[in-house]
C-alpha positions as CSV (number, residue, x, y, z in Angstrom):
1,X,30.0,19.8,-32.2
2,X,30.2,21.3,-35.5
3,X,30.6,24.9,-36.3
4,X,27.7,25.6,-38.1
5,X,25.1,24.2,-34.9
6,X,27.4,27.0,-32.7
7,X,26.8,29.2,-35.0
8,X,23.5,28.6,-34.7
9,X,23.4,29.1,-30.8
10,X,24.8,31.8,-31.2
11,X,22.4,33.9,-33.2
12,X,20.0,32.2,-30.9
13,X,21.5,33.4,-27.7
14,X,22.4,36.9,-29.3
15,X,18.5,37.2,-30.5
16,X,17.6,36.8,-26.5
17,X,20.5,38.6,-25.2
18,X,19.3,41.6,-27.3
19,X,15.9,41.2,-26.8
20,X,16.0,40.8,-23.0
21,X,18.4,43.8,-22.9
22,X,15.9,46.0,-24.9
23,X,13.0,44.8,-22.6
24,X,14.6,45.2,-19.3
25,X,17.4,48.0,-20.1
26,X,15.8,49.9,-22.7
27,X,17.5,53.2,-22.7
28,X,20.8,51.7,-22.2
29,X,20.1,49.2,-24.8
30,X,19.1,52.6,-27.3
31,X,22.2,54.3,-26.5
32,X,24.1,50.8,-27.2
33,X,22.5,50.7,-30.9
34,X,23.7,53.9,-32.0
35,X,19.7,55.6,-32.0
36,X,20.0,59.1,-31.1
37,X,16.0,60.0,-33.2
38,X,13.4,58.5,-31.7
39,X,12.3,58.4,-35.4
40,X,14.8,55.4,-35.7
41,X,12.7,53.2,-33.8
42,X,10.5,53.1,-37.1
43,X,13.5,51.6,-39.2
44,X,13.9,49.0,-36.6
45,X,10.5,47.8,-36.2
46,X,10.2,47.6,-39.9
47,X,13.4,45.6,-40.6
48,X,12.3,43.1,-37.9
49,X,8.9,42.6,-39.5
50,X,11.1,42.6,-43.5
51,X,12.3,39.8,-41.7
52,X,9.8,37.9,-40.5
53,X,8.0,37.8,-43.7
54,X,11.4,36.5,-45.4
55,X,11.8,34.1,-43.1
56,X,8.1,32.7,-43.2
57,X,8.6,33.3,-47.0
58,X,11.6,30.9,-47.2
59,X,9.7,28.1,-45.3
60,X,6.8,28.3,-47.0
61,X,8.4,28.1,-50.1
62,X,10.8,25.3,-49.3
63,X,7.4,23.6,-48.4
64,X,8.1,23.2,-45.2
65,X,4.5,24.1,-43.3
66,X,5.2,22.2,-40.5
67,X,8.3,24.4,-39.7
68,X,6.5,27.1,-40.4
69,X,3.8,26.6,-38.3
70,X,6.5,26.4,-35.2
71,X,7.8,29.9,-36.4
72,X,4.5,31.2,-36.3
73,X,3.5,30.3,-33.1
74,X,6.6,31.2,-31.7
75,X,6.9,34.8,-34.0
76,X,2.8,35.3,-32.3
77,X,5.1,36.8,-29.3
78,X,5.6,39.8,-31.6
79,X,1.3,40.9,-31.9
80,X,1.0,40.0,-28.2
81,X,4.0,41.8,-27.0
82,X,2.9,44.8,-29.2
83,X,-0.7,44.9,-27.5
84,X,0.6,44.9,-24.3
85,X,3.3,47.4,-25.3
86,X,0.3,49.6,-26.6
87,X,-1.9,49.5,-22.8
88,X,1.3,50.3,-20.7
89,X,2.1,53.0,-22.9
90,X,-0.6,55.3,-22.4
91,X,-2.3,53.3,-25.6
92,X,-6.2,52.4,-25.0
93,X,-7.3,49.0,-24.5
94,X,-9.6,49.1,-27.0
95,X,-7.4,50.3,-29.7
96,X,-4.1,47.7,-28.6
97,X,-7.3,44.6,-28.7
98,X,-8.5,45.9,-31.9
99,X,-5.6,46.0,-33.7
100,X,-2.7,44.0,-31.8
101,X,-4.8,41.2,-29.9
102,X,-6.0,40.7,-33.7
103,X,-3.6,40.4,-34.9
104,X,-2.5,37.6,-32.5
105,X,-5.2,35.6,-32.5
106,X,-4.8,35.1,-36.2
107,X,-1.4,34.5,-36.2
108,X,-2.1,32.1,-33.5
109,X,-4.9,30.4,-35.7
110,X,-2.8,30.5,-38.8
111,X,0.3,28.2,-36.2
112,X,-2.3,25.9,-34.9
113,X,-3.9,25.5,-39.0
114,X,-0.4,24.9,-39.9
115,X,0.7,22.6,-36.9
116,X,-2.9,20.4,-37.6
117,X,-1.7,19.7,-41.5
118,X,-0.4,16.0,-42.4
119,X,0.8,14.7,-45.1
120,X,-1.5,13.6,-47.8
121,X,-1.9,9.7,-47.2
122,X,0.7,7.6,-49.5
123,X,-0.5,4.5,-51.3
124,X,0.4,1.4,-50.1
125,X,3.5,0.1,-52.0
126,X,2.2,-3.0,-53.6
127,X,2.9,-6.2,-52.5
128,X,6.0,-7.9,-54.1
129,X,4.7,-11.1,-55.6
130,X,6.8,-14.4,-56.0
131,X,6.8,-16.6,-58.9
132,X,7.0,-20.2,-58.3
């Protein structure tokens, strides 16, 4: 296997580890990342949306729409998991649909828009004649 797909795994399985840890262990998980202000949760949230953008920045870009669309859909976690964060957090539901659940379903019609796009039809090469 070569180094650069471990590497990949890696910052795969580091991105769940994290994530999973925050969800299930959050104070621990705080603590862990050095946040002692409750203020730094702002910097965090921020730098994880800077990133998104680049990252959906680079594939569109690189004209890759089809990728992009996968990264959508699978990025659409983020609006959902911030509405629900918003109702079990003494949020209202009104206020977490309005704004989060929104925001969801767009992102989730932008993936499915992106995931329907083909290709634009090539011509047919022509046929190769031979002379006699």
């Amino acid at each position: 296997m070569r180094l650069t797909t471990i590497m990949g795994w890696l910052v795969v399985l580091a991105g769940f580890c994290f994530g999973l840890n925050y969800l299930l262990n959050g104070d621990g998980a705080a603590a862990g990342f050095g946040i002692v202000d409750p203020d730094g949760y702002y910097v965090v949230k921020g730098v994880r949306d800077l990133a998104y953008a680049l990252t959906a920045l680079i594939l569109l870009l690189m004209n890759q729409r089809r990728a992009l669309g996968w990264v959508v859909l699978a990025d659409s976690i983020i609006p959902i998991g911030d509405c629900l964060a918003v109702i079990t957090h003494g949020g209202t539901v009104g206020y977490a649909l309005a704004v989060h659940g929104s925001a969801a379903v767009l992102v989730l019609f932008t993936a499915a828009l992106l995931l329907r796009e083909t290709a634009p039809a090539r011509p047919l090469p022509e046929p190769v004649r031979q002379s006699r």
